[in-house]
PyMOL Python script that loads the backbone (N, CA, C, O; Angstrom):
from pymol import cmd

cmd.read_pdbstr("""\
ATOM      1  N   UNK A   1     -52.456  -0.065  -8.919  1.00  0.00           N
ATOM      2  CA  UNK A   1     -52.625   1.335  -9.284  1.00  0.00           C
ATOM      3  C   UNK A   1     -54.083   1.577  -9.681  1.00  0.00           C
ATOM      4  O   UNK A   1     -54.597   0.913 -10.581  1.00  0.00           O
ATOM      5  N   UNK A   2     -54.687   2.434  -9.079  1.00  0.00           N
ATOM      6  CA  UNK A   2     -56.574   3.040  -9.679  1.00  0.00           C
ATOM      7  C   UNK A   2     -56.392   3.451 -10.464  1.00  0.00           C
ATOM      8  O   UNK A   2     -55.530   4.330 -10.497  1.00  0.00           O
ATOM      9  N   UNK A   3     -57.170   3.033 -11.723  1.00  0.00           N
ATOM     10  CA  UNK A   3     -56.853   3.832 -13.029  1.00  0.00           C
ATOM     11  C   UNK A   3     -58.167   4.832 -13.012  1.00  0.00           C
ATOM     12  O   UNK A   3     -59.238   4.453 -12.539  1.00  0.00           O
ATOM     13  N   UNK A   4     -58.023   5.840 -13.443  1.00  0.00           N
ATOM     14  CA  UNK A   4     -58.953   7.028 -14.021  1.00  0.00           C
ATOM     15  C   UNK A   4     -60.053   6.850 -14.572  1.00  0.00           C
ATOM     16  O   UNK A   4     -59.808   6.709 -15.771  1.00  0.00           O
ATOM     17  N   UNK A   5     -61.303   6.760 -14.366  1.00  0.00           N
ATOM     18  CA  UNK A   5     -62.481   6.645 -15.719  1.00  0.00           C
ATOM     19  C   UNK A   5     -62.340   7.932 -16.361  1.00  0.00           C
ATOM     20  O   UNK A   5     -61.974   9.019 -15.914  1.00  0.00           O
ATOM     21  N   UNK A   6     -62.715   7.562 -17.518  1.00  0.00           N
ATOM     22  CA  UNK A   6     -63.126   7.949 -18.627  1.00  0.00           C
ATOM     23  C   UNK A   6     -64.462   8.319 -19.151  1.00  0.00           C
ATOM     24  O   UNK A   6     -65.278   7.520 -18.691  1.00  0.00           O
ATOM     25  N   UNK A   7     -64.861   8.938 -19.694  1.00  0.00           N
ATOM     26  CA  UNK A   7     -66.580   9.485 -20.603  1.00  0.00           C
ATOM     27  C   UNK A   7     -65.740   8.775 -21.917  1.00  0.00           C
ATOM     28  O   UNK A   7     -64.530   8.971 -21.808  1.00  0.00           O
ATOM     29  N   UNK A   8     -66.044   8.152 -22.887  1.00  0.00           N
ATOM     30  CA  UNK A   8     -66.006   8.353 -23.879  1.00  0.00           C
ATOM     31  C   UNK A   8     -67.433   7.940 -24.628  1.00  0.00           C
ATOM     32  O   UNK A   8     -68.453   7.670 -23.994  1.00  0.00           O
ATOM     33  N   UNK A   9     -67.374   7.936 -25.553  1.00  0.00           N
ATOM     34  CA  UNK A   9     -68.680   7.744 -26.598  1.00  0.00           C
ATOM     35  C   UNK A   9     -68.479   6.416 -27.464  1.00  0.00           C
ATOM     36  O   UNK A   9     -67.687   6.340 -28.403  1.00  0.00           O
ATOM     37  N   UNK A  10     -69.292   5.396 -27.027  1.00  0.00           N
ATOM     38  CA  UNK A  10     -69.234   4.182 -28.054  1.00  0.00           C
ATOM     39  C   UNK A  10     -70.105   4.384 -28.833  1.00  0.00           C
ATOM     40  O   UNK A  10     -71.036   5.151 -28.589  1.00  0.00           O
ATOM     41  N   UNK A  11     -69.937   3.543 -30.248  1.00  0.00           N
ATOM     42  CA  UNK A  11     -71.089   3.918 -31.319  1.00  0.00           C
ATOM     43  C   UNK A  11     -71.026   2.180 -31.532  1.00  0.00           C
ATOM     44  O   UNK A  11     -70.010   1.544 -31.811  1.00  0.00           O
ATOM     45  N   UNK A  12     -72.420   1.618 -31.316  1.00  0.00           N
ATOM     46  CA  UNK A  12     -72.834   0.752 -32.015  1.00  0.00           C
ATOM     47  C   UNK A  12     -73.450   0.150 -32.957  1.00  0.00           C
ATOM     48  O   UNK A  12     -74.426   0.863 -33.192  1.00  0.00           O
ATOM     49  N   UNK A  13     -73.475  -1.057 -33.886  1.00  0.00           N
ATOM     50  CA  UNK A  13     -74.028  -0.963 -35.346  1.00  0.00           C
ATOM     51  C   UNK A  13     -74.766  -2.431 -35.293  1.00  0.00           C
ATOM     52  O   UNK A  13     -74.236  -3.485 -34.943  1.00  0.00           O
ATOM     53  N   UNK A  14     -75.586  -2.313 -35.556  1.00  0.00           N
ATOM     54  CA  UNK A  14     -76.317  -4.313 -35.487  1.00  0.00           C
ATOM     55  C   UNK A  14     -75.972  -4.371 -36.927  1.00  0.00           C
ATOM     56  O   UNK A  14     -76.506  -3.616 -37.740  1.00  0.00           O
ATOM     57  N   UNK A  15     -74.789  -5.557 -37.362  1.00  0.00           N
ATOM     58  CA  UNK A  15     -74.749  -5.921 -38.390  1.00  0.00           C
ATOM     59  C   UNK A  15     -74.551  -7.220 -38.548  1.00  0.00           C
ATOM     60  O   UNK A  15     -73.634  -7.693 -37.876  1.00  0.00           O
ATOM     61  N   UNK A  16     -75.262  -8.084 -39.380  1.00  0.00           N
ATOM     62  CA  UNK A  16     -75.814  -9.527 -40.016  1.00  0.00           C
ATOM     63  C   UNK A  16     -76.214 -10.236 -38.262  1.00  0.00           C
ATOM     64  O   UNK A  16     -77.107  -9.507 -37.830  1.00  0.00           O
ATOM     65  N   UNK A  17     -75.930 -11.154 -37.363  1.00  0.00           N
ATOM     66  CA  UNK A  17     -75.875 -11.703 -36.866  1.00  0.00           C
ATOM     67  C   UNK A  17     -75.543 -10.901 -35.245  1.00  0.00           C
ATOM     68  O   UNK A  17     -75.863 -11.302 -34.126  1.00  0.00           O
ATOM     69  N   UNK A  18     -75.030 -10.049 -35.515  1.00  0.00           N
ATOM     70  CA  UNK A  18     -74.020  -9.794 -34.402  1.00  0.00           C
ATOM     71  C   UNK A  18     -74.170  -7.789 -34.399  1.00  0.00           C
ATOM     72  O   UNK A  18     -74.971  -7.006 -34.910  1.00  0.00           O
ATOM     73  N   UNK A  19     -72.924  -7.632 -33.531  1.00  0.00           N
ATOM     74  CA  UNK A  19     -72.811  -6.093 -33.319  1.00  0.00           C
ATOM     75  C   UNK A  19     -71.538  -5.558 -33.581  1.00  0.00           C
ATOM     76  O   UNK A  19     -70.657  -6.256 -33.077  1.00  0.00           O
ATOM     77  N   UNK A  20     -71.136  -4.614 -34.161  1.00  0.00           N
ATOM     78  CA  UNK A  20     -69.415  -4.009 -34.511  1.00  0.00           C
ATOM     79  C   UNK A  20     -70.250  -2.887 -33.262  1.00  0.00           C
ATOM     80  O   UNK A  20     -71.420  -2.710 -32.923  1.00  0.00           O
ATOM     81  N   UNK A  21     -68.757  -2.240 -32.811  1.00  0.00           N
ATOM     82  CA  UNK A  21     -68.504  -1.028 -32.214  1.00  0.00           C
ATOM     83  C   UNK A  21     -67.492  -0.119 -32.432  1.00  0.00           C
ATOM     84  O   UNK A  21     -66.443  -0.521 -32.935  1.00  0.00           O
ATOM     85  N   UNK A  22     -67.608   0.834 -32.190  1.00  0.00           N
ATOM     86  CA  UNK A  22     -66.477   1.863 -32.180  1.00  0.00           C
ATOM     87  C   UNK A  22     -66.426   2.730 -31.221  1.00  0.00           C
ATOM     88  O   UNK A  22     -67.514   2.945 -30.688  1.00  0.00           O
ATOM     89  N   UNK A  23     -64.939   3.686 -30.547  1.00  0.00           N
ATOM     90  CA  UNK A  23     -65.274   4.828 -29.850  1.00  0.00           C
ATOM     91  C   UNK A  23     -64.758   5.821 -30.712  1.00  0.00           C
ATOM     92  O   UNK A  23     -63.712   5.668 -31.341  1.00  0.00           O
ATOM     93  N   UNK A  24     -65.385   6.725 -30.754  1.00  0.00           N
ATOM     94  CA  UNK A  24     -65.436   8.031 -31.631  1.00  0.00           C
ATOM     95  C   UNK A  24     -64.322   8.441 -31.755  1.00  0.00           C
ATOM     96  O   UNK A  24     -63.783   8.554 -32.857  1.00  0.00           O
ATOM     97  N   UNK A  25     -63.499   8.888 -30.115  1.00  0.00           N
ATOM     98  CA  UNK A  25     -62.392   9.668 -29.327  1.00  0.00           C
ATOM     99  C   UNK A  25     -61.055   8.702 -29.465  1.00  0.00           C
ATOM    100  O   UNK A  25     -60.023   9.002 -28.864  1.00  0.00           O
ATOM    101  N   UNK A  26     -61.147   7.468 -30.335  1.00  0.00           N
ATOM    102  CA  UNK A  26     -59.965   6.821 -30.186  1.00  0.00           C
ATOM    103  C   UNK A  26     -59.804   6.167 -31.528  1.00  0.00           C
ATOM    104  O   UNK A  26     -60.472   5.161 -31.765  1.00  0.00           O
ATOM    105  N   UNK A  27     -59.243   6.493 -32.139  1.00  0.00           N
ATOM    106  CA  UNK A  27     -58.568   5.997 -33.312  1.00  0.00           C
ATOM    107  C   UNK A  27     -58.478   4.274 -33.183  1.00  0.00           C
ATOM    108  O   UNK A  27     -57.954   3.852 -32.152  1.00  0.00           O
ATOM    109  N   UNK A  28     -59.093   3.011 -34.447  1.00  0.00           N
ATOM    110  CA  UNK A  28     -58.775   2.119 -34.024  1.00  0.00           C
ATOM    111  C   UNK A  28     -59.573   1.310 -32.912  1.00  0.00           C
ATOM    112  O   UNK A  28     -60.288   0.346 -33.188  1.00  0.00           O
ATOM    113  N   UNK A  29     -59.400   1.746 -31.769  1.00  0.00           N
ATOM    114  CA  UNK A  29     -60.664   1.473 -30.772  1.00  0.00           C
ATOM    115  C   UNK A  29     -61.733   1.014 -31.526  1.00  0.00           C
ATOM    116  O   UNK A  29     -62.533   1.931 -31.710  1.00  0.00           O
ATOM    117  N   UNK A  30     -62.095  -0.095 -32.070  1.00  0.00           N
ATOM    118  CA  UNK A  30     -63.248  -0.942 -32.847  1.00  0.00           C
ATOM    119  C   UNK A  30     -63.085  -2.712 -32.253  1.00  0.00           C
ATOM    120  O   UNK A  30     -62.061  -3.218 -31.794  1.00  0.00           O
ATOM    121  N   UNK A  31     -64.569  -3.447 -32.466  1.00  0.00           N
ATOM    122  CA  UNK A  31     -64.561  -4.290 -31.994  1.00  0.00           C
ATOM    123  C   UNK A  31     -65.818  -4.620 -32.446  1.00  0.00           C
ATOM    124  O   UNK A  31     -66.466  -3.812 -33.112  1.00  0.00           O
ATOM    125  N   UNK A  32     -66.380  -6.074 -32.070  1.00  0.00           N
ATOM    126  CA  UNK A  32     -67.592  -6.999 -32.780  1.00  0.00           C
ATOM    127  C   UNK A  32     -67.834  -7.916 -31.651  1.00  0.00           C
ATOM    128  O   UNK A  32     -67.063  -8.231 -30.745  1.00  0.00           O
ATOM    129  N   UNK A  33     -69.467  -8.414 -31.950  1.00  0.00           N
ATOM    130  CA  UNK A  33     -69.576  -9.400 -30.853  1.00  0.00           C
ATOM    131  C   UNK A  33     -70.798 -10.062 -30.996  1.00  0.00           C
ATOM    132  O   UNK A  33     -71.720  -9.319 -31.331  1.00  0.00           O
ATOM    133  N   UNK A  34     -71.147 -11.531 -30.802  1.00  0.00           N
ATOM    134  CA  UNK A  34     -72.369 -11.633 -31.295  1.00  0.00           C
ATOM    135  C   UNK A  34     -73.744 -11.244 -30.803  1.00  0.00           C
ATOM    136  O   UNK A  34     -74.872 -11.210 -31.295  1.00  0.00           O
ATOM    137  N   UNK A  35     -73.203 -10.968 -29.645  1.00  0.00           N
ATOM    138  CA  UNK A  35     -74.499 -10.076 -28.575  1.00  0.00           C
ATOM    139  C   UNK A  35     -73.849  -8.580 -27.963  1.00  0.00           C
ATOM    140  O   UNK A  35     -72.695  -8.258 -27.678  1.00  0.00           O
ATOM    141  N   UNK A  36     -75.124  -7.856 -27.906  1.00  0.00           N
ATOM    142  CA  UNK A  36     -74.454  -6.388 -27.416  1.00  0.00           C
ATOM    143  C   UNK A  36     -73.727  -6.406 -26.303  1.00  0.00           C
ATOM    144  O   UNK A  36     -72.575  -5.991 -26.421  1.00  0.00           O
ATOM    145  N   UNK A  37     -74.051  -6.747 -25.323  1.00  0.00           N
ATOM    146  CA  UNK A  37     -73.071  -6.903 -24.011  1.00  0.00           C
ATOM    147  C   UNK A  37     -71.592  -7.529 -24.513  1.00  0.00           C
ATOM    148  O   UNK A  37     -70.482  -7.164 -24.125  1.00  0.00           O
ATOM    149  N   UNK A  38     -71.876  -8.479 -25.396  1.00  0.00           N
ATOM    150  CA  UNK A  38     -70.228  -8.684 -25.759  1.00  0.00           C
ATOM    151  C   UNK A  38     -69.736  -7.873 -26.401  1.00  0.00           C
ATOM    152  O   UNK A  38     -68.620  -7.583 -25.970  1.00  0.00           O
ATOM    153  N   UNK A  39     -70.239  -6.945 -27.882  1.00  0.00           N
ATOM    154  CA  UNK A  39     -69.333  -6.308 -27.796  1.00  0.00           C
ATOM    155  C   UNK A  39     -69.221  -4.864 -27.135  1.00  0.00           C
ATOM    156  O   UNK A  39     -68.487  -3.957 -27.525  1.00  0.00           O
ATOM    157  N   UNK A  40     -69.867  -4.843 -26.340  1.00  0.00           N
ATOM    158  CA  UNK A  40     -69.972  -3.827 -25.336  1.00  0.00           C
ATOM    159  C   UNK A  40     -68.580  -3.878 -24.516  1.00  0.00           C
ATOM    160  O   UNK A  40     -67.841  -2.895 -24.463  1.00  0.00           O
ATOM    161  N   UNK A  41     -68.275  -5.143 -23.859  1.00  0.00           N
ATOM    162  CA  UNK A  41     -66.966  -5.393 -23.280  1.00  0.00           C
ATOM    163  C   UNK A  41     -65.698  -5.859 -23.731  1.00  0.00           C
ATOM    164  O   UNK A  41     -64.583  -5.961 -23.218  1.00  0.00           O
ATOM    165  N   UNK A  42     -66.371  -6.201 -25.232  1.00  0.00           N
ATOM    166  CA  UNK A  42     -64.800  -6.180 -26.176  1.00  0.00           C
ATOM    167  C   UNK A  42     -64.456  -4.802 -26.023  1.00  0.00           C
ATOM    168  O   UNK A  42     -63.605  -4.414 -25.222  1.00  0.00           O
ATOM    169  N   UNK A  43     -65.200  -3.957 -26.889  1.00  0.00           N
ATOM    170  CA  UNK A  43     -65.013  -2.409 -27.071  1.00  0.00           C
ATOM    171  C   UNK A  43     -64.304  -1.971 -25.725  1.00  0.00           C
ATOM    172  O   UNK A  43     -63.261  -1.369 -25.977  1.00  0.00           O
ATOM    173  N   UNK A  44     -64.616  -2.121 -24.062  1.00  0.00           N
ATOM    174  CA  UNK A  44     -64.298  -1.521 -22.805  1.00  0.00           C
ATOM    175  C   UNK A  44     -62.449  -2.494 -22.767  1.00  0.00           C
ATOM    176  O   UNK A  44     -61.416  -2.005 -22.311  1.00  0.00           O
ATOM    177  N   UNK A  45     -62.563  -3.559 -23.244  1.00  0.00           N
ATOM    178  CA  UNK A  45     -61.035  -3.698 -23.131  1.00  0.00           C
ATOM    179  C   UNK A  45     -60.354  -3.361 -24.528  1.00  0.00           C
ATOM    180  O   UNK A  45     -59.132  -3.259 -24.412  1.00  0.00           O
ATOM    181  N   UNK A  46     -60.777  -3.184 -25.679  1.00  0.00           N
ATOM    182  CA  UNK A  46     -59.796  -2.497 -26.734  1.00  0.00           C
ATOM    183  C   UNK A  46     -59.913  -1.016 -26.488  1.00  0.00           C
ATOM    184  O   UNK A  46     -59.759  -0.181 -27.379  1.00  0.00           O
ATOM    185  N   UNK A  47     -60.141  -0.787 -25.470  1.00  0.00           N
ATOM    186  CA  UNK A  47     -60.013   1.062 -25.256  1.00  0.00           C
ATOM    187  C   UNK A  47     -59.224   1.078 -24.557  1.00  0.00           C
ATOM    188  O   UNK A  47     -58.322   1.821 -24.942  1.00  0.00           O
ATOM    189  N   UNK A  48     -58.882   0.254 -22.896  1.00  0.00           N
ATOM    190  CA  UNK A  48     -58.110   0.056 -22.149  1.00  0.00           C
ATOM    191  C   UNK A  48     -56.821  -0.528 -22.597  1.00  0.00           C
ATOM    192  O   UNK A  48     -55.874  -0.298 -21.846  1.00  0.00           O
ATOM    193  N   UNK A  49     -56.611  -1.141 -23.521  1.00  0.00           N
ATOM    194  CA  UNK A  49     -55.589  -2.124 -24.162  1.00  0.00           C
ATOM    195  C   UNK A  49     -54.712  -0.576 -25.016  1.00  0.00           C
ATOM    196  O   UNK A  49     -53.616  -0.193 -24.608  1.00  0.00           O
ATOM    197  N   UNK A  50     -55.473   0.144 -26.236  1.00  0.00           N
ATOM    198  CA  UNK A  50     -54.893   1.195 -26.387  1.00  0.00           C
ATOM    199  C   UNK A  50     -54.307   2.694 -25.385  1.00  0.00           C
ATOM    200  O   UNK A  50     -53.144   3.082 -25.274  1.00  0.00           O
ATOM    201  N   UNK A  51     -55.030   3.043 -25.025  1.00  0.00           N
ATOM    202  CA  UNK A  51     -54.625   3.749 -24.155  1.00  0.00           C
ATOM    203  C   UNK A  51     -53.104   3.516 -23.378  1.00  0.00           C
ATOM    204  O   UNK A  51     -52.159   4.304 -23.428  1.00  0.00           O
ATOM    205  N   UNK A  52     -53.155   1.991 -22.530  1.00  0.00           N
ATOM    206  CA  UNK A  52     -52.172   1.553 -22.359  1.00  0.00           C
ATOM    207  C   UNK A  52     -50.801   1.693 -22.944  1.00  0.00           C
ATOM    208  O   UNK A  52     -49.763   2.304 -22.689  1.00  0.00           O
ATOM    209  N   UNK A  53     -51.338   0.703 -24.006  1.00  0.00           N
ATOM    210  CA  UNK A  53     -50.201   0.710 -25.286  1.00  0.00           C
ATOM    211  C   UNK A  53     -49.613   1.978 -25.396  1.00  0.00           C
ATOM    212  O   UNK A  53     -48.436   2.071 -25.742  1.00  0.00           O
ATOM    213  N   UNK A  54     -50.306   2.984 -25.136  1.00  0.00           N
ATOM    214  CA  UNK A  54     -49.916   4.624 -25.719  1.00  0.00           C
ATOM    215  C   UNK A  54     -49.021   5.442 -24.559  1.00  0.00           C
ATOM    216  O   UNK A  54     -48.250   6.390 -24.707  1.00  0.00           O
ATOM    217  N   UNK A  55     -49.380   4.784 -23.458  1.00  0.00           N
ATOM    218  CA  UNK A  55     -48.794   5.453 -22.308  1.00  0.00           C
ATOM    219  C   UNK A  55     -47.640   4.580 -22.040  1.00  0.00           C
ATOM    220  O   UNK A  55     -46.785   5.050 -21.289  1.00  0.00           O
ATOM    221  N   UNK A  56     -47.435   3.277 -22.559  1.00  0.00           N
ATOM    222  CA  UNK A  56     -46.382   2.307 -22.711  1.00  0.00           C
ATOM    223  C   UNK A  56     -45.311   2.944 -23.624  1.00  0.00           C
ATOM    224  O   UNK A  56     -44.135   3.045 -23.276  1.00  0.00           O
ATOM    225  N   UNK A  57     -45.815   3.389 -24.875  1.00  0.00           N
ATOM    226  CA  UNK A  57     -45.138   3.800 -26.335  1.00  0.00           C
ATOM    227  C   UNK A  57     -44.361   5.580 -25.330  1.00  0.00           C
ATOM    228  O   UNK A  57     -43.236   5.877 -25.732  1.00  0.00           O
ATOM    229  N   UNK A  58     -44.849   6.374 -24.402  1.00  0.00           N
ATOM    230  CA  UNK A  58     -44.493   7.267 -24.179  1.00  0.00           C
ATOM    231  C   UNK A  58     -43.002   7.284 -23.218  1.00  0.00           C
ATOM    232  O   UNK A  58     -42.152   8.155 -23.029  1.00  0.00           O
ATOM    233  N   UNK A  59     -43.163   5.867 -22.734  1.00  0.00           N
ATOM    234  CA  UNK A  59     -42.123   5.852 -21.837  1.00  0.00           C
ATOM    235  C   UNK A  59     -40.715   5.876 -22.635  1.00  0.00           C
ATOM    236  O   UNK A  59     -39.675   6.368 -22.198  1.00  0.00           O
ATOM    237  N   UNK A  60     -40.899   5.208 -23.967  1.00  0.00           N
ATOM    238  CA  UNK A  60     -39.805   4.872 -24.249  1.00  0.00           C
ATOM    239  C   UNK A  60     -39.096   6.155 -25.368  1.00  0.00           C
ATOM    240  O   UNK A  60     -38.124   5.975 -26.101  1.00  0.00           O
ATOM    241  N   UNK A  61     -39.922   7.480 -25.229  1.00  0.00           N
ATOM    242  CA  UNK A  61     -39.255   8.867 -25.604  1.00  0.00           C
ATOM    243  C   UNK A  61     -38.718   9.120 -25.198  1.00  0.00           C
ATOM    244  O   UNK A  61     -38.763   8.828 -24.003  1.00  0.00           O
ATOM    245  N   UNK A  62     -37.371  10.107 -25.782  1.00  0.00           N
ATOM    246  CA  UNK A  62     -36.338  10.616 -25.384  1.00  0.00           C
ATOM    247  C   UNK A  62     -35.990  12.534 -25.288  1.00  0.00           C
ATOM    248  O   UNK A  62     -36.013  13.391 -26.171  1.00  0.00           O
ATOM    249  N   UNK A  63     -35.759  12.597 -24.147  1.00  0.00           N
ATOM    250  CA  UNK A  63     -35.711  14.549 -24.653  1.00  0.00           C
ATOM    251  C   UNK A  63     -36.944  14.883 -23.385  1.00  0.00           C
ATOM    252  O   UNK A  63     -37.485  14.193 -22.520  1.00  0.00           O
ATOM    253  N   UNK A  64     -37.041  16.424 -23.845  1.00  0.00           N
ATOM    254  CA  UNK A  64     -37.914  16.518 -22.704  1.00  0.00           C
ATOM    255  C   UNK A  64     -39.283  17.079 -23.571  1.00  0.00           C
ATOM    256  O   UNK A  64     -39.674  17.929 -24.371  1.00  0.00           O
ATOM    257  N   UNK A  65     -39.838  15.434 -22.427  1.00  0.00           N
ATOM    258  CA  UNK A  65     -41.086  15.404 -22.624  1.00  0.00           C
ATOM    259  C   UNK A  65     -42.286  16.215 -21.544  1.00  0.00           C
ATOM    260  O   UNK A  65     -42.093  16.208 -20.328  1.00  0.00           O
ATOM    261  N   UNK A  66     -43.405  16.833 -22.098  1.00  0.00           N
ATOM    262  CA  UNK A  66     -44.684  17.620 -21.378  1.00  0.00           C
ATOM    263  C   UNK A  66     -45.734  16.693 -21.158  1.00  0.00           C
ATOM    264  O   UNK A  66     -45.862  16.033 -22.190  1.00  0.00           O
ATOM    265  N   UNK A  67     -46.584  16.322 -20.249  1.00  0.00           N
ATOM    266  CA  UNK A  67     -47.586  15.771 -20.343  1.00  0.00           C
ATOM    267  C   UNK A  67     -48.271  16.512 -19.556  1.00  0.00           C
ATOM    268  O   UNK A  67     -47.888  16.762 -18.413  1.00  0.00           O
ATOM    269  N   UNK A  68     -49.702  17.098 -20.209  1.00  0.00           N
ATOM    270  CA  UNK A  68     -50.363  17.640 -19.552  1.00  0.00           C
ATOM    271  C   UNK A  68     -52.018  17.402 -19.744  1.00  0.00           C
ATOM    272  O   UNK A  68     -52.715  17.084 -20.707  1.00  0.00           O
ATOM    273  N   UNK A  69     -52.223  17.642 -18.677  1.00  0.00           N
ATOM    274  CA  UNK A  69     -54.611  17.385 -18.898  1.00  0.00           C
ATOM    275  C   UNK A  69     -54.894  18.304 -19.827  1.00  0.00           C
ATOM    276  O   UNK A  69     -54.430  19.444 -19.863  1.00  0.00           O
ATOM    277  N   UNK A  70     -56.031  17.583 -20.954  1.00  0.00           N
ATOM    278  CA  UNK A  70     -56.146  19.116 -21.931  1.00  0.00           C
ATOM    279  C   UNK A  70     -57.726  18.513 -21.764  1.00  0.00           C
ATOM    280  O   UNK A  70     -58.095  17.359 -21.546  1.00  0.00           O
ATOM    281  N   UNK A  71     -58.488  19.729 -21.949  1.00  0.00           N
ATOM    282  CA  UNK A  71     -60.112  19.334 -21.948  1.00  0.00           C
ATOM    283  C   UNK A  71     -60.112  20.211 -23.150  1.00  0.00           C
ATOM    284  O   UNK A  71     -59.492  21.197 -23.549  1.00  0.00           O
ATOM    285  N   UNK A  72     -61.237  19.300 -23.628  1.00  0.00           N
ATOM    286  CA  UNK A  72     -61.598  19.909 -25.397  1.00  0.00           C
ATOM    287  C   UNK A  72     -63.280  19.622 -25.405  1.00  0.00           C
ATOM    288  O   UNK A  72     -63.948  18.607 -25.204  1.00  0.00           O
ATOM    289  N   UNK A  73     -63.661  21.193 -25.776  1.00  0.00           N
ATOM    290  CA  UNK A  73     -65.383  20.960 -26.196  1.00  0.00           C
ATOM    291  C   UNK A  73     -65.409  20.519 -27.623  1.00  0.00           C
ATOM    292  O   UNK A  73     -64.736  20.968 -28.551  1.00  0.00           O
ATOM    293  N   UNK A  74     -66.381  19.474 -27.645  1.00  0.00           N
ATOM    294  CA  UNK A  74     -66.924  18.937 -28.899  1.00  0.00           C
ATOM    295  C   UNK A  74     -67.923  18.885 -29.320  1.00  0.00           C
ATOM    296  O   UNK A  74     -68.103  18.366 -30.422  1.00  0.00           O
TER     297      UNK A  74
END
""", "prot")
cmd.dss("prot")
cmd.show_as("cartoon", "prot")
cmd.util.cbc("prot")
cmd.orient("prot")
């Protein structure tokens, strides 16, 4: 299955040794690494890993469910 890209916004932090990250747009979505490229690609699979999880967690609702594209200015 092709999955969709995404825009989102990573925020990175040089702290002691290494790098933390975050994406703004995702709750949780955080990660560390001792070089930027690593956690550059931790961060690209704990975004993919949630998302997942979330569209996993939707299947298992009951009733009738809406899913629809929403675009939001920020």
């Amino acid at each position: 299955m092709l999955k969709k890209q995404r825009q989102l916004t990573a925020v990175y932090q040089k702290r002691g040794r290494g790098y933390i990250g975050w994406i703004e747009e995702i709750p949780g979505a955080n990660t560390q690494g001792a070089i930027f490229s690593e956690a550059k690609e931790n961060l690209k699979e704990a975004a993919a890993l949630i998302i997942e999880a979330n569209r996993m967690a939707t299947k298992t609702l009951k009733g009738a469910i809406i899913r629809k594209s929403l675009r939001v200015s920020a």
